[in-house]
Structure formats: structure tokens, C-alpha cells
N, C-alpha and C positions, 0 to 999 in steps of 0.2 A: 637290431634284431638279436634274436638269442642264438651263439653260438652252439650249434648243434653239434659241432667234432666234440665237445665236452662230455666227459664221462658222464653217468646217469648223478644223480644226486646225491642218493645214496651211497654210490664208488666214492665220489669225491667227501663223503663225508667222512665215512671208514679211511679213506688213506690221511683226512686231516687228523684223525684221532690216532691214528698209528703213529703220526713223527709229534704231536704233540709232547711234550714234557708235562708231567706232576702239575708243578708250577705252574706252567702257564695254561694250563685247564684250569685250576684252581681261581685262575686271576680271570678266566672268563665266566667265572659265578656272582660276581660285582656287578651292580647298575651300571658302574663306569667300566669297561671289561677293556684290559689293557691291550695293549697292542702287541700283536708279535711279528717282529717286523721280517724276520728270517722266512717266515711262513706266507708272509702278505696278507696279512691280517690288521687291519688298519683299526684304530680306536672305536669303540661301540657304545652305543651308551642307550638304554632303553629307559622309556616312560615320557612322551612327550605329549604334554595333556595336550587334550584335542574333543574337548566335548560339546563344545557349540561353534568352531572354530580354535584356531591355537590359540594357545594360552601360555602367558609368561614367558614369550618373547618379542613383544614389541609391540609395535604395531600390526592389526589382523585384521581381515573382514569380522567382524563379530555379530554373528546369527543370533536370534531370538534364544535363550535360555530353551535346555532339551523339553521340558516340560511342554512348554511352547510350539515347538518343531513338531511333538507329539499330536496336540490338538489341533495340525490340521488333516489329522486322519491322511494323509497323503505320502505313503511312501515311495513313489515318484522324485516328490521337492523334497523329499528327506533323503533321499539315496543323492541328489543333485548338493545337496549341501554338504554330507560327507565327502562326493568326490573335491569340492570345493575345496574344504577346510585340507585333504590330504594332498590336493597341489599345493598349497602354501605353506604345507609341514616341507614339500619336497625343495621348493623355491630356498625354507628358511634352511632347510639339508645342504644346499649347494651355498650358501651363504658358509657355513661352519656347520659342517659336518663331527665337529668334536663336539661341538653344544647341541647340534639337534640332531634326535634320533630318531629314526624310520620307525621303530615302536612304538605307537602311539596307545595311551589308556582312555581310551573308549571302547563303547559307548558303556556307561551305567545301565545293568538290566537288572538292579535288585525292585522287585515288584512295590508302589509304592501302598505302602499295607497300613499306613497308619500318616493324616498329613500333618502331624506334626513335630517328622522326621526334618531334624535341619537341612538335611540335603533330598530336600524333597524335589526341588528345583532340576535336581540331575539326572530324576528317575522320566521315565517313557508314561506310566500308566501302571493304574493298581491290580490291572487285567493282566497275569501272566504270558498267556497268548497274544493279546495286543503289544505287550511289551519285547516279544520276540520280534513280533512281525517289523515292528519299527527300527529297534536296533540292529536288528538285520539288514535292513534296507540303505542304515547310518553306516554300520559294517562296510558293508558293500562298495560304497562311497569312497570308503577310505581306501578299500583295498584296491579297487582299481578292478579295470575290466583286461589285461593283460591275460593271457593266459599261462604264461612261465613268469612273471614279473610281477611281483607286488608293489602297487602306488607305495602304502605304507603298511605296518603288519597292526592293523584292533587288536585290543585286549582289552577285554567283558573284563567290570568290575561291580560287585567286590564279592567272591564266592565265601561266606553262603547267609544266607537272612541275616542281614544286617538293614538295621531300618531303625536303630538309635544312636544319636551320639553321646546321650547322658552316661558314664564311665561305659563307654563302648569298648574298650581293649578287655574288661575283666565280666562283663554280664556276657551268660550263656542264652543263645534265644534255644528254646527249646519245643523243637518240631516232633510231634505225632508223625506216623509213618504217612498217613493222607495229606499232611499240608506240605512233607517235605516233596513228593512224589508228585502232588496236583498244583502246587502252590510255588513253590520256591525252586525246585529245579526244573520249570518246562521252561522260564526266559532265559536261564542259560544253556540250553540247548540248543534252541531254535539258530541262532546265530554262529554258534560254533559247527552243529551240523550239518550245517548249512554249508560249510568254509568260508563265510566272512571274518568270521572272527579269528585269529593264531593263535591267541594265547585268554590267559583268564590272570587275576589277582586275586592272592587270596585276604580275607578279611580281617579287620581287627579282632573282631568278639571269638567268641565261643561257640559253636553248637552243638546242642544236648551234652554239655559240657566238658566239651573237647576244642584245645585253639583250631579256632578255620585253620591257619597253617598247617597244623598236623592232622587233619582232617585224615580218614580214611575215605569220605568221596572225592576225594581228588582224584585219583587210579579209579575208585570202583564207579565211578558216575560221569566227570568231569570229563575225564582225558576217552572215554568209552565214546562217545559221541564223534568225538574228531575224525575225518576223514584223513589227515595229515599228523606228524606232528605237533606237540600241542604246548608251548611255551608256557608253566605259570611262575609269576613273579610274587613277590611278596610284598606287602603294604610298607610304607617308609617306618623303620624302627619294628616291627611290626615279630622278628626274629628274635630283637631282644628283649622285649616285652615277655616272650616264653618263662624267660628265665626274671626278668627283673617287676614285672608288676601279675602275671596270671602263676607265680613259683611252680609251673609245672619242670622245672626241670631244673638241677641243681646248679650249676654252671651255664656259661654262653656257649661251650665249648659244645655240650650236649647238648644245650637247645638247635644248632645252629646243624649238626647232623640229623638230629631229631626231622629237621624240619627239612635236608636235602633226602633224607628218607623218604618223607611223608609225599613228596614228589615238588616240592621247591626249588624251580632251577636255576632264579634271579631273586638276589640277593639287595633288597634298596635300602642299606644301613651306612648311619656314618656319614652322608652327604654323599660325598665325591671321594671321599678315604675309603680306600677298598682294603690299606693295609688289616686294621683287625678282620672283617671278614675272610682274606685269604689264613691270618694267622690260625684263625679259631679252624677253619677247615682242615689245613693244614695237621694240626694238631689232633683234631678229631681221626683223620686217616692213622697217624700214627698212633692213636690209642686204641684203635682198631674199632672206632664206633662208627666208623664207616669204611665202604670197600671202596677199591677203583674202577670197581663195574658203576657203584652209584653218583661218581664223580661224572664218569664218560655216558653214562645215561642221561644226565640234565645239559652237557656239554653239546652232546647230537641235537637234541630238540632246539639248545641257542643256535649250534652250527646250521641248523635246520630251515629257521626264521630268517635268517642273516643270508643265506645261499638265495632263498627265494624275493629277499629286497634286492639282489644283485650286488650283494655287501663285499660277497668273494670274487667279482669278474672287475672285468675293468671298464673304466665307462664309456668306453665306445659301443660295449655291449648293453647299456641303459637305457631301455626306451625311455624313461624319463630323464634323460641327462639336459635333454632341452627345455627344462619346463626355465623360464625366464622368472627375473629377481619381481618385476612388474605386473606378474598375476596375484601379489598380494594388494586387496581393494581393488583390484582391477574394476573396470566398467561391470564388466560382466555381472562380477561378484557382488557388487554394492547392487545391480538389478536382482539379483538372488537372495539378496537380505532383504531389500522391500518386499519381494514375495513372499517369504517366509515370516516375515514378521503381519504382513498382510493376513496370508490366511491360518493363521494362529489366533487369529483376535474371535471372540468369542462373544456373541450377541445372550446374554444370559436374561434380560425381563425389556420387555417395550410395547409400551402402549400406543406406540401412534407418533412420538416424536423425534424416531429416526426415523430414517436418514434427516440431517438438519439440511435445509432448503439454501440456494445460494443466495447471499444475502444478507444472512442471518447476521445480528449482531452479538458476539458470545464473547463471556467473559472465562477465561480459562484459572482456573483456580486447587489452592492446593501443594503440599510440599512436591508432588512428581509435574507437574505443570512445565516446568522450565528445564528438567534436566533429564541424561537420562546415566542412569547407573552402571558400572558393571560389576560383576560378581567374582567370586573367588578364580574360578577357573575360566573367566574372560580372556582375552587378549586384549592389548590396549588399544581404543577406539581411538580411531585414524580422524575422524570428524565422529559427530552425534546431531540428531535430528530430533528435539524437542516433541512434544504435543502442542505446546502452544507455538512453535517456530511450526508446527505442520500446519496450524488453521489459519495462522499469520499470513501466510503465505495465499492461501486460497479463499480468504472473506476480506471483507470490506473494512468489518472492525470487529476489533481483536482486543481485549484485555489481558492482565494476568495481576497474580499475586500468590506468595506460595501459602495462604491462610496459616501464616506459622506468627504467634507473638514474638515481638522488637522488645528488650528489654534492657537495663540497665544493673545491672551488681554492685553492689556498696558496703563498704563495714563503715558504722557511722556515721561522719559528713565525708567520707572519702572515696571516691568510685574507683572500679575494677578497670584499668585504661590498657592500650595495646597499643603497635607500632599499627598505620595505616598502609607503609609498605608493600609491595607484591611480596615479600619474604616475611613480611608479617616480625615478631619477635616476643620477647617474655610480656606473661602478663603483670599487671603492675598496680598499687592501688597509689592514687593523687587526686587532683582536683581537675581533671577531666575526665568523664563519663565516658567511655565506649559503649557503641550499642551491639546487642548480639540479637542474633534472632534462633528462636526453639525448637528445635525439630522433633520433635515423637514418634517413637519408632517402637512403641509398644511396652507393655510392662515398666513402664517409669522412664524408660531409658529415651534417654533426649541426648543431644550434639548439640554443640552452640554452633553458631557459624558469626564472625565476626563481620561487621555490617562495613566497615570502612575499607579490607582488603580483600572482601569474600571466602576468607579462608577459614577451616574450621578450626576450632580449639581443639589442642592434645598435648599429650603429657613425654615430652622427651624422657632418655633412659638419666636422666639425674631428678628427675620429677618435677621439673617444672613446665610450668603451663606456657605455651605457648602459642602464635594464630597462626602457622604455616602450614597447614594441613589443608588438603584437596576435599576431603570428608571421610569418615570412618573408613577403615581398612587394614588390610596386614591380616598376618596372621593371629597376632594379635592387636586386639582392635583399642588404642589407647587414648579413642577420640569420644569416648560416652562416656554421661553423668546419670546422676540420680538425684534429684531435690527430696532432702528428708526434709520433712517441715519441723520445727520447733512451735514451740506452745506463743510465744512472743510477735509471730507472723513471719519470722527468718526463717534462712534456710541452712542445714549444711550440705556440702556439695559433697559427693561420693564418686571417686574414679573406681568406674566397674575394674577394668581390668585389673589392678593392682585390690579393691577393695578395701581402697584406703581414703583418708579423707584430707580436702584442702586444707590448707593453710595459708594465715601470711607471717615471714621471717619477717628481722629486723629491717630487712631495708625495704620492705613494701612488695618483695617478688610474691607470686601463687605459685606452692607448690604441692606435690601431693606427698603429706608425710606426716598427717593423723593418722595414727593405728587406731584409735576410737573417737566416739561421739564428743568425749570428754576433752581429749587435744587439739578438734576439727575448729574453723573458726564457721561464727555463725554471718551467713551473707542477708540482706536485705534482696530485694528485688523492686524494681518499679517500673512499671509496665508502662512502656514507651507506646506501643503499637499492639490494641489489642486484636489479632490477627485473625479470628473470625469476624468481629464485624466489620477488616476492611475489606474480606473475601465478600458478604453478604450487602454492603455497599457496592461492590463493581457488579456485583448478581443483578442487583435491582433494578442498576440501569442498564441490563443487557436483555434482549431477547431469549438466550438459553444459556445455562449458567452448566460449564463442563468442569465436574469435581474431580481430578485426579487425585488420589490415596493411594496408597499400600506400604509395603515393607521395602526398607531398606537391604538388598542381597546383604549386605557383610554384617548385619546386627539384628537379634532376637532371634533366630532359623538361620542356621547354618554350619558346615562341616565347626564341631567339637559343640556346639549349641540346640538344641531341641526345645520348639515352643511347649507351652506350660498350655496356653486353652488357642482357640480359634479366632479372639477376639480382635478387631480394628483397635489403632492406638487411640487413645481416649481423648487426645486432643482432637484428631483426626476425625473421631466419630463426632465432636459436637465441632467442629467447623461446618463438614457436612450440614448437620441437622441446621445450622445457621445461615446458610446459604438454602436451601431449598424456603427454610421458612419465608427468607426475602423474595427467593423466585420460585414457584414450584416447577418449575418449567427445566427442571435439574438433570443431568446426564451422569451419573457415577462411572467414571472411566478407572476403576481399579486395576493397578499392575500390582505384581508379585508373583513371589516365589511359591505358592500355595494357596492354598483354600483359605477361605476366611467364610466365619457365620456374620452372614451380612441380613439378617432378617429384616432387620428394621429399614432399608434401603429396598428391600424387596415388595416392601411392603406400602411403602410410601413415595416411591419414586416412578417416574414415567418410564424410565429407561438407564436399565446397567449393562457394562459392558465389562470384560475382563481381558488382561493380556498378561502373559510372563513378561520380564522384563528383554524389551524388544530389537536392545544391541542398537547398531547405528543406524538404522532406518526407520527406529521405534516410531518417532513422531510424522512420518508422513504415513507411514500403513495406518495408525490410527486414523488420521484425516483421511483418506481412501475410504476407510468405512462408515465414519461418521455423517461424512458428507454423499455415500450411498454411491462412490467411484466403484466401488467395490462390497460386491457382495460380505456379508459376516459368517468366514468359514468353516471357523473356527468351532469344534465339539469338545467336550471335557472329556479327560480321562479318566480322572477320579471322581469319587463322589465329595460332592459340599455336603457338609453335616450341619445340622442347624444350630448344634450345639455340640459345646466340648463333653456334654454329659452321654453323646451318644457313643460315643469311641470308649474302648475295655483299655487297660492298663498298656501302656507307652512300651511295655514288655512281655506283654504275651504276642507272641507269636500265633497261636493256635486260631485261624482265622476261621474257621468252623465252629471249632466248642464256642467260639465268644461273640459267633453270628459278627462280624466284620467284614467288611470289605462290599461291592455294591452285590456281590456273589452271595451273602449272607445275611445283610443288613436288612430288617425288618419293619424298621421305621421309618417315616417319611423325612426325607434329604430337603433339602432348603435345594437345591438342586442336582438331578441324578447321571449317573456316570452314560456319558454319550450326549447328554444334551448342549441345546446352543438350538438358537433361535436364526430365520434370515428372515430379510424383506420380502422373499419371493413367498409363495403358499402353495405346498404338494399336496396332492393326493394320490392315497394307493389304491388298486385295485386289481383283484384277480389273482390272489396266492394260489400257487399252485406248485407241485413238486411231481420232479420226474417219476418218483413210487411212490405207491402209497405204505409200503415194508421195503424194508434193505437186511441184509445180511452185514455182518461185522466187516470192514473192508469196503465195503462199497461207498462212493463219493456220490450225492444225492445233489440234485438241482432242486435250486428252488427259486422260481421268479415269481417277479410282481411287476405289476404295471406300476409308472411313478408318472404323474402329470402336474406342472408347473402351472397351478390355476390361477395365478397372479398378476400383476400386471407388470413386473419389473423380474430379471434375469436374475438365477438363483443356485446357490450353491445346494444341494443335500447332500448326506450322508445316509445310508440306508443301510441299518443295520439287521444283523442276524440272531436270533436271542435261542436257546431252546430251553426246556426245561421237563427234565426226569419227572415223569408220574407217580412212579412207584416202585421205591427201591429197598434194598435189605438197610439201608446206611442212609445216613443226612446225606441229601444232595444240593446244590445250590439252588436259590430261587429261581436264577436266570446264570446264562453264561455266554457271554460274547461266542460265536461260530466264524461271520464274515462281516466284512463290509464293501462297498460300493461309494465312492467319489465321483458325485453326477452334478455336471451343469445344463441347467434348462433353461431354454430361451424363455417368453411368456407363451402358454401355449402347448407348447412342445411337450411331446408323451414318450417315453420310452420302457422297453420292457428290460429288467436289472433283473440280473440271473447269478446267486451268488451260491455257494456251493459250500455242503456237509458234509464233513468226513467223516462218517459212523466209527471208526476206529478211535478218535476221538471223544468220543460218549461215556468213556469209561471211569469209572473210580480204582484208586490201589487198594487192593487188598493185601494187606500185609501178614496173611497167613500161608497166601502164594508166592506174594512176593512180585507180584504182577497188576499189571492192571486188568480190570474186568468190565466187561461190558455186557449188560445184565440182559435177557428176554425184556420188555419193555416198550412204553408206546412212549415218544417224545412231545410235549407240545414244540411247533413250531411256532416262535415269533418275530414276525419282521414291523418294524418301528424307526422311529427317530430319534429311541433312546430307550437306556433301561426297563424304564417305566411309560413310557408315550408308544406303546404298543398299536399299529393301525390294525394289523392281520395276525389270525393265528390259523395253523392247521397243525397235524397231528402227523406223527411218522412210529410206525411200527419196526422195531429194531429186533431182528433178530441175534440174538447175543448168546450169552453164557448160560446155559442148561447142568451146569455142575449144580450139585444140593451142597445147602447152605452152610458155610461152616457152623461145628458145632461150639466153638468160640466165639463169645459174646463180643459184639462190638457198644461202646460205648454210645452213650445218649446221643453223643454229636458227631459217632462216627468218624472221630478224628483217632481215635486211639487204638 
């Protein structure tokens, strides 16, 4: 329990700032924030990723990617898996307390505005309000229900519209007053207002071309919301980038005041070396580019954060002192990642051939079929549950094959050979053949994986090739190729990451150290195993033939990478097509980090299914749905576009003038934001709302009857849509209000009452400076998605009676 003789918080935070020294305030503006042992102040150290579970320390329960977590409309099992992920931050706390820190950088609520942002995978939804509500929920989780004691302290990332990684540290996104007010600051609100969330980060980029660090809405927007306290940190390197790649400031010395100005009060530069950042600070005070009020300003809000994990008390005072080493993967937790990975899965087209019957004989096919992935900010899976080890498990007979071509490399009569080894070793050209097999992973880019010890090929830091590799990964990713073809039927090989080309030295080694096409050597290839048709063989002889596809987390989409168009990888697309042609009888089980324009699978196939990538449970939640164990709960949060031609430039921001987002988008989606298909079949009847007019302020009901006319038990989501009649300004087509999470027996009717907050209705006016909310009649729409509208009614909104400005607003009303 919490010692209540203790001064208020506040007292104890003033008298720690009274005996503090210069220095050692100074050394508490570091990530790693030293200890002052006099004071009992023990080693601190913030930023412990935690976005689907922990990450990059060890072994973790590892939940379906946030994307994932998002689609299944359910903040319930999303607040359930943040408390999750913050006992096992707290477990790995009590483990080494110096390496892990009760700070944790979650949840990501940059709204996902364009999907082919590389870290698409980390955002909630393109719906700013949807994107509150969940990260909020994720928040919550983490913080704990204590009421003086924080589990762990969330930090919202990355303030403010960032949504590229293409030179993401020096492009400005540049926000109109309407997208920054309706658009990009209501999901960091909602969770900081809230007080789940403690702290924010601030962003690489620019906006309206000022560093997010020196942002003026940090103070005027960011920290205004907070009920407490409001910790922001800074992105890694992110301070000296001010001064050394955006030259806003001449010096580090200035950038790094600049930016404890700008209200910066954690410092993540340098790794673990805090010494240049105290020096620069240090020095800053003495040149007088900063005071000792805006040292002990950022130093209250650390001290702030740190009082309320129980950082300052001692730990018999720690309702969390007992959390045990053995709640990481516990029981529990592994049943909480089947559910979540469970109802994240997303029934997107099906004619009739799900659920698959028991029985069935299926051939599981495909480069994701046998494995399952993890992504940058995973934690390392403790075990993994396949797709095809989930159907394995549950039918009769089972196939697989990852439809990837077997191949052979050769200069001349000589072939590319490797150790067979578990440690693998250099590659090497002689007269024995190694076989590798090809993986495409989009835009040219392929992984070898070597057939003899399973391990993928990569390029050690002296550049030779090697087969020890688990498969792409790192920071940087030194395990991808690019076959350029030559005119002759060769090839040369291209290591992306360095951008340099193979070779072979005198003694037969491969190593990467062409600077051009001209010094590259040229490779043969001969196709050992041509890997659709043995996918489209095991199809034929199977009853229903399940294609799993998608992206690789660590290659083509991902933090410092942004996809170029929407497409499947081109291998991938014609394995597919080779396998249905032998079976039509085909199941597209796509995972990924993002959308993909899958039209021609939409259009030809009996049944697609999608999931993010689904962490260690992946492959039995799939079979759970497949096999009709479990309803399909899973809704989209973004829109699929059917083409890359539909989406405005990778750098505008302005989600209004360029008509984006599923709030703006005027063309028809390959599939639209909310949808997702189940076995079961609803119907709605009888929209009705509490008034038929509201005044500004008032929270309006609105129910419908929902009846499960099916024959099998059924997950819905019931969404709430409205849409402005007639405004001074562009208004959205439609706009998420609520939703409702309903299971119906067969049969079963119930009335779903989900509620409007007229205050909500409004646009920013940026000659007030306010939001406004206009006299006006609302359509109401409730559906099962964007655009699957069942009901509409109307709502009269008593609003804003002021006369019109006499300032012109632009065509799109964004300006």
C-alpha cells in the first residue's frame, strides 16, 4: 500500500529540487539518467518499447502487431493486452532494473493517413477518433488500475504528422489549420486526456516547417490536454539532427537548449553516453542560452513520472513488487495472444467456402505457410505456431510447400557452394552445387535461404557472404538481393543494403565489393525446383488449396523504408494464380503489415482472409477461423485502395484538399474502412434516436435492433457514421461517431444503443481559432461499414448562429 505519512507529491518534489545540484539535474535529462546516490535516487532509464508486447529484451508473450490488435474493434482485449505486455515490462523491471525502464514508448497514435507508410503496422487506424479510443484503451493497460501507482508510465509516439520514412528527419509535413485541429491532433489527445498516457515523443520531421522538437505545440496543444504532469522525450539522435542534417541551428550546443526550451525534457542521444548531452547542456546554461528555471522545469515533470512508478519509495511501498519472473508467457498470457490474434483475423470476400468442413484435405502453401515472423519492435518469440502446424494439428491431411523456386548459382562449370552446418559459413564457388531457395518480398527484393542448413544468406561487416542467418533483419537489413538480369540470361547479384555488387576474389570466396555493374561478376542460375508448380501440384491433389502471402515485417515497409505502390510480390502474385488455376477451390490467407491492392484475388477467388502478423499464436487463431471454431472478427481500419493511382503524393499531408483518407476518398476501395465479413448474417431494424434536434453539448442515442438471421453464432460490429448536409467548408463524406462489439447466438435479437456527441460535429475555424459547430441537419448512418450502410436517419443540430466569415475559405476548406 501506499504510504500515506508522505508528503503530497508535489512537497517531495520541490524539496528534491531544492538539495539537487546543477549537475546532477543536468544528468537527469539523459535516457540513461544517472544516479544520485546521496539523494536515493537510483539509475533511471526511459523508453522501453512495448508496442505489441516487449521488445528487445528477450523473450515475451508477443501479441499480434498493433494494426492487428486494432481490427478487432475491441477495447476490452486491447486494454487486456496492454495490462499484459506492462506486467512483463514490470517482471523484466525486477529482473535489472538498470536495463529496463518503467517508461514505456507506447502506443503509436500517428493516424495512418497514407498505407504506404513503412510503419504502417504500428499505427491503430486512419480514423483519428478510432485511433484515440484504442490507444487509449492500449494506455490504460499499461498503466495500470492502481490509483497512486503506475504499472508502467505510456508515452504516445511520434508528435506530430509523421506518416513517412522517405528522408523523414528533413521533410516538413505541412498541415492547414483544419487537418492539424480535426486530423492530427485529436489521437493525441484522446489518451493523454484521458491520463493514460504520461508522456508523448517528439518526431523526426518537420511541421509547416519547424523541427517537431521545437515545435511550439508542444506547450500550446500537447502539454494543455494533460491532467498531470506531462513527460516529452525526444526521438533517438533526433536533437542532433537540429543542428547536423535540418541546419536549423548553428551548433549542438544551441540545438540542444533550443530544444529544452521548446519543452524537451528527455534527451535519447548517444546510446547510453549521457556524457556529451550533460556537456552541451551544461554549457548552454553557462552561455546563458538557457536558465535554471528551464533545467528544474523538465527535471519536475522526470521527477513527476518516476514519483508516480514508485521510483522514489522503497519497495515494500510497491503494489507491484510481487509481480513474479514467471508471468512472462505465462498460461494466461499465451491464452490472451490466441484471442487476440484470433479476433484480429479479418474475413474480407467468401463465397461459400468457409468455414472449411472437418475433414477436409488441404494443402497449405506459400512463403508464410510454415513460419511466422517478427517485426522490428517484437520481442523474441518464446515458441511460434505456424498456419500450416495450426491445420496440421486439426485435419486429417495436411500438405505444405512455401511456393518459393529451389535454385542453383554458378560462374561457368563452377557452382556457388556453402557449409551444411547449423552455423552455416562463407560462400564459396567449386564443384559442388548448393541449393537455395527464393523468397520475394516485393520490388525485386528476394532473400536466399540456403536449402542444406536453413539459414538465410547475408553479408558480414567484411562483406562476405555467408549462410548463418535466421532471415532478414536488424537494423539494417544485410540479408536482401536483387537479380539484375543481363542480356546473356545471367545475372548480377546486388546487396541492397550496402548497394554494391557480388563478386568472386582469387580463392572462390562471394563477397560484396562491386561498386558497378562493370566489376559485379555475372551469375547463371538453374532452376532446381520450379516453386509454383510444386505449390499447384500439392493444390490438385488436395480438397482446398490455403495460399498464405504477404510481406516480410523487416523488408520493403518499414521504420526508415516506405513502400513505392500497393502491389503483392510478383513471384507471389503468380504462385497464387498457379495454384488456384490447378484448384479453384483456393483460400488467400494474406498476412502483413498493410494493405495490399489485391483485386485480382478479389475477383477470382472464393474466399480471402487477412491478418497482421499474428506473433505466437498466429497459426492456431488462423485455424480457429478457418475451420469456423471461431467466428471472423476481425473489421479493417484503414481503407484498401484498389490501386496505388488512388492515393495523392506520399507527402502531402492535407487529407482534405487531396480528398484521402476513407473521410474524403471518393472512389470506390477494393475494400472500405470498417469492413470484414462473418459466417453469421444480421439484420438491422428500427433506427431511432432519442431527438429528433439537439443543441451543441448534448450526447444523442441512437439505437437499432441487430438480429443474427443465421444459422451459426456471430461476431458484428455496428458502426455509427454521420454525415454534415450542408456546410460553409468541405466536410467529410462520412465519419466514424461509435461503435458496438456484439455476439449473437443464431436467432438472437438485440437492441445496440450507441451514442453522439453533438459537440463533436464541429469543424475548426481558424479565424476563431475554435472549433465550430454549425446550425445544421446531420445524416445519421448506422452499417457495417463505411460504405454498407443498413439505416439512415437525420438529426437536427442546433449549433453556431454567428454570420459567416468574411474570409474566404479555400475550395477544400482546409486552408
Amino acid at each position: 500500500m501506499t504510504d500515506r505519512t508522505l508528503p503530497a507529491p508535489r512537497d517531495r518534489i520541490d524539496d528534491l529540487l531544492a538539495r539537487l545540484t546543477m549537475p546532477e539535474k543536468i544528468g537527469l535529462l539523459h535516457q540513461w539518467q544517472a544516479p544520485v546516490p546521496r539523494l536515493g535516487l537510483r539509475p533511471f532509464k526511459t523508453g522501453t518499447e512495448a508496442l505489441h508486447g516487449v521488445a528487445w529484451l528477450g523473450q515475451a508473450t508477443v501479441f499480434p502487431q498493433v494494426i492487428g490488435l486494432a481490427s478487432s474493434w475491441n477495447p476490452d482485449l486491447i486494454r487486456a493486452v496492454g495490462a499484459a505486455t506492462g506486467t512483463e515490462v514490470r517482471a523484466k523491471n525486477h529482473a535489472d532494473p538498470d536495463l529496463v525502464g518503467l517508461n514505456v514508448w507506447a502506443p503509436v497514435v500517428n493516424p495512418l493517413r497514407d498505407p504506404r507508410w513503412g510503419r504502417n503496422e504500428e499505427g491503430w487506424s486512419e480514423d483519428p477518433w478510432l485511433t484515440g479510443r484504442l490507444a487509449t484503451a492500449y494506455a490504460r493497460g499499461l498503466s495500470g488500475d492502481h490509483p497512486d501507482r503506475l504499472r508502467t508510465a505510456p508515452t504516445v509516439k511520434h508528435f506530430l504528422a509523421y506518416n513517412n520514412e522517405t528522408d523523414r528527419a528533413t521533410t516538413s509535413s505541412d498541415l492547414p489549420p483544419r487537418v492539424l485541429h480535426e486530423y492530427e491532433l485529436p489521437a493525441f489527445r484522446a489518451p493523454i486526456a484521458a491520463g493514460a498516457a504520461l508522456g508523448a515523443m517528439a518526431s523526426y520531421n518537420l511541421v509547416d516547417g519547424v523541427p517537431a522538437h521545437l515545435s511550439p505545440l508542444i506547450d500550446d496543444e500537447l502539454r494543455s490536454w494533460s491532467p498531470d504532469e506531462l513527460l516529452v522525450v525526444g526521438d533517438a539522435g533526433a536533437i542532433g539532427n537540429l543542428t547536423d542534417l535540418q541546419g536549423q541551428t548553428p551548433d549542438h550546443v544551441h540545438g540542444f537548449a533550443a530544444a529544452l526550451r521548446a519543452g524537451i525534457d528527455s534527451f535519447t542521444e548517444n546510446h547510453t553516453d549521457s556524457a556529451p548531452t550533460r556537456r552541451r547542456l551544461t554549457e548552454a546554461l553557462d552561455r546563458g542560452l538557457i536558465t535554471a528555471s528551464d533545467v528544474d522545469r523538465a527535471v519536475r515533470r522526470i521527477l513527476s513520472v518516476r514519483l508516480r512508478l514508485g521510483d522514489l519509495d522503497p519497495p515494500h511501498d510497491d503494489p507491484y513488487a510481487a509481480t513474479p519472473a514467471d508471468v512472462v508467457d505465462c498460461p494466461a498470457h499465451r491464452d490472451l495472444a490466441r484471442q487476440a490474434a484470433r479476433d484480429s483475423v479479418v474475413l474480407l470476400h467468401n463465397t461459400g467456402l468457409l468455414p472449411l468442413h472437418a475433414g477436409t484435405r488441404v494443402a497449405v502453401l506459400g512463403p508464410l505457410a510454415d513460419t511466422v515472423h517478427e517485426d522490428w519492435y517484437s520481442g523474441t518469440l518464446p515458441y511460434a505456431v505456424t498456419t500450416y502446424q495450426g491445420l496440421a494439428g486439426r485435419l486429417p491431411q495436411v500438405t505444405t510447400h512455401p511456393g518459393t523456386d529451389r535454385v542453383a548459382l554458378r560462374v561457368g562449370d563452377r557452382y556457388v557452394g556453402c557449409p551444411d552446418t547449423a552455423d552455416g559459413g562463407p560462400l564459396t564457388l567449386g564443384a559442388d552445387a548448393a541449393r537455395f531457395d527464393v523468397f520475394d518480398w516485393g520490388r525485386d527484393t528476394v532473400a536466399l535461404r540456403a536449402v542444406g542448413n536453413g539459414r538465410h544468406v547475408g553479408v558480414d561487416d567484411d562483406g562476405a557472404l555467408r549462410n548463418d542467418r535466421p532471415g532478414p533483419g536488424g537494423w539494417v537489413v544485410r540479408e536482401t538481393f536483387q537479380f539484375d538480369p543481363l542480356p546473356a540470361g545471367t545475372v548480377l547479384l546486388r546487396h541492397l543494403a550496402s548497394d554494391r555488387y557480388v563478386t568472386v576474389d582469387d580463392q572462390g570466396r562471394l563477397r560484396v565489393d562491386g561498386d558497378d555493374r562493370q566489376t559485379a561478376t555475372a551469375f547463371g542460375i538453374d532452376l532446381v525446383i520450379d516453386g509454383a508448380a510444386e505449390a499447384a501440384a500439392l493444390a490438385a491433389d488436395a480438397d482446398v488449396a490455403v495460399v498464405t502471402v504477404g510481406n516480410h515485417p523487416m523488408v520493403n515497409g518499414r521504420e526508415t523504408e516506405d513502400r513505392v505502390d500497393l502491389a503483392l510480390p510478383a513471384r507471389q502474385e503468380a504462385m497464387l494464380r498457379a495454384v488456384h488455376a490447378a484448384n479453384p477451390r483456393t483460400v488467400l490467407v494474406l498476412t502483413s503489415s498493410y494493405p495490399y491492392a489485391i483485386g485480382w484475388a478479389q475477383q477470382h477467388l472464393p474466399a480471402v482472409l487477412w491478418s497482421a502478423h499474428g506473433g505466437q499464436e498466429h497459426g492456431r487463431a488462423l485455424a480457429d477461423v478457418l475451420l469456423g471454431d471461431a467466428d471472423p472478427a476481425g473489421r479493417l481500419t484503414q481503407t484498401w485502395y484498389a490501386d496505388t493511382a488512388d492515393l495523392p503524393d506520399l507527402l502531402d499531408y492535407d487529407v482534405i484538399g487531396a480528398d484521402s483518407t476513407y473521410l474524403y476518398f471518393r472512389g470506390d476501395p477494393l475494400y472500405p474502412f470498417g469492413h470484414g465479413l462473418s459466417y453469421a448474417h444480421f439484420d438491422y431494424a428500427d433506427l431511432r434516436l432519442s431527438v429528433d434536434t439537439a443543441t451543441v453539448g448534448e450526447t444523442v442515442e441512437v439505437s437499432v435492433d441487430v438480429t443474427n438471421s443465421g444459422s451459426r453464432p456471430g461476431v458484428e460490429v455496428v458502426q455509427l457514421y454521420t454525415r454534415q448536409r450542408r456546410s460553409r467548408v468541405k466536410q467529410p463524406l462520412r465519419q466514424l461517431r461509435d461503435f458496438d462489439r456484439i455476439t449473437l447466438a443464431p436467432g438472437e435479437h438485440r437492441t445496440v444503443t450507441l451514442r453522439l456527441h453533438t459537440a463533436e460535429l464541429g469543424w475548426w475555424d481558424a479565424d476563431r481559432g475554435a472549433l465550430v459547430v454549425e446550425d445544421a441537419t446531420h445524416s445519421v448512418l448506422v452499417g457495417r461499414s463505411a460504405t454498407d450502410v443498413r439505416l439512415v436517419g437525420a438529426l437536427a443540430v442546433r449549433g453556431d448562429a454567428a454570420p459567416r466569415s468574411t474570409r474566404l475559405h479555400s475550395a477544400s476548406g482546409a486552408r
